[in-house]
C-alpha positions in Angstrom: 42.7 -35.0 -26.4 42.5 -37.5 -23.6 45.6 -40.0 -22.3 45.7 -41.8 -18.8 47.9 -39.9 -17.1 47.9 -39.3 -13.1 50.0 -35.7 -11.7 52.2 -38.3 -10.2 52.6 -39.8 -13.1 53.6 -36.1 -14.8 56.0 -35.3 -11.9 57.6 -38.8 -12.3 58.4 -38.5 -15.9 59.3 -35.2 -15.8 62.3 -35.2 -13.7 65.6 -33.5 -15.4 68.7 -35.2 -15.2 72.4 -33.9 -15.8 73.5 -37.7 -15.6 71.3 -39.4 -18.4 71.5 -36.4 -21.0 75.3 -36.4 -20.2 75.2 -40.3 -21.0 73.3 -40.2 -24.4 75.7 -37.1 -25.5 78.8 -38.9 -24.3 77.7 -42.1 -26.3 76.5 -39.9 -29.6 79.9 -37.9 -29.4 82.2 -41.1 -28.8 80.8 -42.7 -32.1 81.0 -39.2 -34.3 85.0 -39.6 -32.9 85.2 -43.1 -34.3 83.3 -42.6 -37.3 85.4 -39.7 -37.9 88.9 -41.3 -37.4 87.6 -43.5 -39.7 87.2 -41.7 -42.6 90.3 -40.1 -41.7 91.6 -43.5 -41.8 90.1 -44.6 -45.2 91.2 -41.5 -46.7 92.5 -41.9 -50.5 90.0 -45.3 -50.7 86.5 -45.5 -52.4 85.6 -47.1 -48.2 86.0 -42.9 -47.7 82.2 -42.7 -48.9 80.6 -45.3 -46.6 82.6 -43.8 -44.0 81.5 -40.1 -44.6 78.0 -41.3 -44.9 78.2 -43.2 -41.3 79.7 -40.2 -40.0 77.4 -37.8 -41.8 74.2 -39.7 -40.1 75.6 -39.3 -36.6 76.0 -35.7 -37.2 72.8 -34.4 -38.2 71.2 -36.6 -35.6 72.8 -33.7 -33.3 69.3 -32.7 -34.4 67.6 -34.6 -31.7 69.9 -33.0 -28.7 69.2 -29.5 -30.6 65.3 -30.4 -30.7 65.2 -31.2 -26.9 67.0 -28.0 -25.5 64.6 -25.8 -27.2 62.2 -27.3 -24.5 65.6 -27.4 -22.0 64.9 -30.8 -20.5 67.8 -33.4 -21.7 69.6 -31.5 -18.6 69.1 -30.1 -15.3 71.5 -27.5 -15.6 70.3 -24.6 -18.3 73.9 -23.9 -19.1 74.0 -27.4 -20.8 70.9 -27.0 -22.3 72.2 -23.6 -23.6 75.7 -25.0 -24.6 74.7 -28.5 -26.3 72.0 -26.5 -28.5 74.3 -24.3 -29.7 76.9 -26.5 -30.9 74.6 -28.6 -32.1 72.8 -25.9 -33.8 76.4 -24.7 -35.3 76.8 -28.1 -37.3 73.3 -28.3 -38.6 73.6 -24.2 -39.7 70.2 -24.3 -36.9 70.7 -21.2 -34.8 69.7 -22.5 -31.6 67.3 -19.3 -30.3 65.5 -19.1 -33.6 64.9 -22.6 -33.9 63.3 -22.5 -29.9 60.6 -20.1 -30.9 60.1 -21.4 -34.6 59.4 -25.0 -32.7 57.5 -23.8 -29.6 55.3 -21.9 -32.0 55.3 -25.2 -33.5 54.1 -26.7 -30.7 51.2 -24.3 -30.1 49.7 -24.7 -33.1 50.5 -28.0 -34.4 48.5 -29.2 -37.9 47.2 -26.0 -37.6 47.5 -25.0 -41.9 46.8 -21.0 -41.1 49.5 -20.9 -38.1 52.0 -23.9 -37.5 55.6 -22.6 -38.7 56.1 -26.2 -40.3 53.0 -25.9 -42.6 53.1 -21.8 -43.5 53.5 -21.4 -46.9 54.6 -25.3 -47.5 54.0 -27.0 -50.8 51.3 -29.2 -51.6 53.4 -33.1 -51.3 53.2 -34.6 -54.6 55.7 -37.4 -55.3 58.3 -35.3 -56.8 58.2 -32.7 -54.1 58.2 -35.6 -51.4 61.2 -37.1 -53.2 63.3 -34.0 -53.2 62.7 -32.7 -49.5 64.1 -36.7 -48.7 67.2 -35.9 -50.8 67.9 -32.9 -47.5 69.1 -30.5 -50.2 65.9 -28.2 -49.7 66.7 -28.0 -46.5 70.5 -26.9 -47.1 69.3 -24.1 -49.3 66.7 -23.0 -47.2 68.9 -22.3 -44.1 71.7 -20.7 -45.5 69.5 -18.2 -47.0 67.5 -17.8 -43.6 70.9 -17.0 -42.2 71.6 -14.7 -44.4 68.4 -13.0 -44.2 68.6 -12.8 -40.7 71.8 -11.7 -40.4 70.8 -8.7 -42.7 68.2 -7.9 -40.1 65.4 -9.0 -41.9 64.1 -11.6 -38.7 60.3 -10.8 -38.9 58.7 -14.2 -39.3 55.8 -14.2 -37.7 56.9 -16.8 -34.6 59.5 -14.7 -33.6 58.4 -11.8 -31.3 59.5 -8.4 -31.8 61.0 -8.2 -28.0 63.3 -11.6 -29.6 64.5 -10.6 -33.1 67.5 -8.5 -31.8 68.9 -11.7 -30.2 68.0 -13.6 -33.0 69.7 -11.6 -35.0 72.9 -11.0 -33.0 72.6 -15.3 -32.9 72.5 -15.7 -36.9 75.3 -13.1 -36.8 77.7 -14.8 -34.9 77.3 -17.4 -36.8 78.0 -16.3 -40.3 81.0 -14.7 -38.5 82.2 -18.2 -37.1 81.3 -20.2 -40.4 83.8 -17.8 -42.1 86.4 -18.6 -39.4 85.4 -22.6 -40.6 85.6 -21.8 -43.9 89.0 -20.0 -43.9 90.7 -22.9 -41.5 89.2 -25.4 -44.1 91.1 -24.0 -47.1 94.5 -24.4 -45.1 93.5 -27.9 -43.7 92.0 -29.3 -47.0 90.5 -31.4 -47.1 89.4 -32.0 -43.7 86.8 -29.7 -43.5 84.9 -31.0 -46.6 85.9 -34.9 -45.1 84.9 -34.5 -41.6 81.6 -32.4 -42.4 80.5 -30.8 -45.4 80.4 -34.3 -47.0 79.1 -36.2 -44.6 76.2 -33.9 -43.2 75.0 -33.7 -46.6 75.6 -37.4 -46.9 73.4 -38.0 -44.0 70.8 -35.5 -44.5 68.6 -37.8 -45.8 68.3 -40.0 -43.0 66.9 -37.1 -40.5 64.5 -35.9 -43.3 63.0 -39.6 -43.4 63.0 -39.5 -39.8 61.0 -35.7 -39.6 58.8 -36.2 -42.2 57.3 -39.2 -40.4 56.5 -36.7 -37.3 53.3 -34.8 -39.2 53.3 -36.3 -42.8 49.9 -37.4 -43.4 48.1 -37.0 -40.4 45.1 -35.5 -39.9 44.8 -31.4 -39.3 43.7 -29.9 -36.8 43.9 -29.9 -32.8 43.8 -33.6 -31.4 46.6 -34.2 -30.5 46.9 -38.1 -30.6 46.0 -38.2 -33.8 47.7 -35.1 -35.6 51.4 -36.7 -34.9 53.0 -39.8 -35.0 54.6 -42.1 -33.1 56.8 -44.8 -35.4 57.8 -47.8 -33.5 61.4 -48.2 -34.4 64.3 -50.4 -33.4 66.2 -49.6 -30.0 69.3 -48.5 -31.6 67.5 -45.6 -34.0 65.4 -45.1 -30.8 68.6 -44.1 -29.3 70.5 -42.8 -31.9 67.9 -40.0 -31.9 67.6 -39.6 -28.4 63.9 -41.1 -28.4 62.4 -38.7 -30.8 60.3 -41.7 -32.3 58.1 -40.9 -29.4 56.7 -38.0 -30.6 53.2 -38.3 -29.9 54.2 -38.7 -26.4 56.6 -35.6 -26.5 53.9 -33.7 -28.0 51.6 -34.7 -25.1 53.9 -34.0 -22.7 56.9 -31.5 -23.9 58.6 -31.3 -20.2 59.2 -34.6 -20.1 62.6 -35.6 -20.6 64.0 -38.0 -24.0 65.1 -40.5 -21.6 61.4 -40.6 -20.3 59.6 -41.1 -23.3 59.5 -44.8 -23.4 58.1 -45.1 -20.1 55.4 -42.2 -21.0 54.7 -44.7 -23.6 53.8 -47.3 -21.9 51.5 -45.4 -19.9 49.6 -43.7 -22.8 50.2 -46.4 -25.7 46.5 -47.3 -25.7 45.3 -44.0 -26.6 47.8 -43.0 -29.7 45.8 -42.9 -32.7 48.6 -42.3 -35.5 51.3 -45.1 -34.2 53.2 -46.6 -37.3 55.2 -50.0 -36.8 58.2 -49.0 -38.4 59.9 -46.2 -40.3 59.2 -47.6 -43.7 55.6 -48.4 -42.4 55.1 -44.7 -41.7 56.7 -43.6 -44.8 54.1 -46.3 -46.7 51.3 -44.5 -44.8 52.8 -40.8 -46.0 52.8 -42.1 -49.7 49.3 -43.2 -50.0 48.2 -39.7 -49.7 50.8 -38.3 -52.5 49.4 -37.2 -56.1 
């Protein structure tokens, strides 16, 4: 795997920075708030359901501000990283410290069939199969029952290291202790809780699995590194909307550097991507050429 990067160049791009993560959250946050006083607002009308599903999409893009504090670079301070993880993790039922080592495992062995978290004991992609995971509800069913599991004790996946499961554990407990407290508020604020999240995330789902299964789906195994990910060339406001994650080549490349950096390691290393798609639908095009 070769790109034409400099050490200045790294250093650069790698810079943290409180005030740019703080500015993307601030943003994503404000329009969940309007989104949400909008179904709120549109409550009692069949306008509810665009609503929820606008709302919903902004939600489990909370996935891309997750994603980046497992590698904690959207902020300088670690207390940030630790905080906006976890909350983020809360909505998308993602415990935050389980999710760091499944994804830096991840990382280490990327497209790798015999070791990468993402493709251990995954499916075959036929149509139907790919069809379903884009509907999110896989997804749903999968972490609830790895909660579950894990907060019975049984955390002994592979990528998490023995010296980690107790805090993985403790993690996925306080969790199902705090979804109770949810659940319990939501029957004495009905329907609020169903209105302002349970509908909508599931709503919205779909969205971030299009946007994941472009990351891997259908490129090549194995180690090289500009070729076994891609990078989808999307419009500025999905760019943004997940935090840059369209880069992902790039972030692969270079894990330390910040989202708000990707773009400009992009122009620096465009030239030597080998899976680049020029468009969402032109990557999902690309993913279902290679279905049965």
């Amino acid at each position: 795997m070769q790109a034409t990067l400099s050490s200045g160049d790294i250093k650069r791009l790698s810079v943290r920075s409180d005030a740019a993560g703080l500015r993307f959250l601030a943003a994503h946050l404000a329009a969940i708030l309007a989104a949400g006083a909008a179904v709120v607002a549109l409550r009692g009308t069949w306008l509810v359901w665009p609503a929820m599903a606008v709302l919903g999409v902004l939600e489990v893009a909370l996935f891309a501000p997750l994603h980046e504090t497992t590698h904690r670079t959207p902020f300088r301070s670690g207390w940030l990283n630790r905080a906006v993880g976890w909350v983020a993790g809360f909505v998308l039922v993602l415990p935050p410290e389980g999710f760091r080592l499944f994804h830096l495992a991840h990382h280490r062995h990327t497209q790798d069939a015999a070791r990468d978290p993402e493709l251990i004991g995954a499916k075959a992609l036929t149509w139907r199969r790919y069809l379903w995971l884009l509907t999110g509800l896989p997804y749903w069913g999968a972490q609830v029952s790895s909660l579950l599991r894990i907060a019975w004790g049984r955390a002994d996946a592979p990528w998490l290291p023995p010296a980690a499961r107790p805090a993985v554990v403790r993690e996925a407990r306080v969790y199902l202790a705090l979804y109770a407290v949810v659940a319990a508020a939501g029957v004495l604020t009905f329907p609020f809780v169903p209105l302002l999240w349970a509908g909508p995330v599931l709503l919205g789902q779909p969205v971030l699995r299009a946007v994941l299964l472009a990351e891997h789906t259908g490129c090549p195994l194995g180690d090289d590194g500009l070729a076994n990910t891609r990078t989808t060339l999307t419009d500025r406001f999905v760019s943004l909307l997940f935090w840059n994650a369209n880069f992902h080549i790039e972030h692969h490349l270079l894990p330390g550097v910040p989202f708000h950096a990707l773009p400009r390691l992009h122009a620096l290393v465009a030239r030597d991507l080998r899976t680049v798609a020029p468009g969402y639908r032109a990557a999902h095009r690309a993913i279902r050429q290679g279905l049965n």
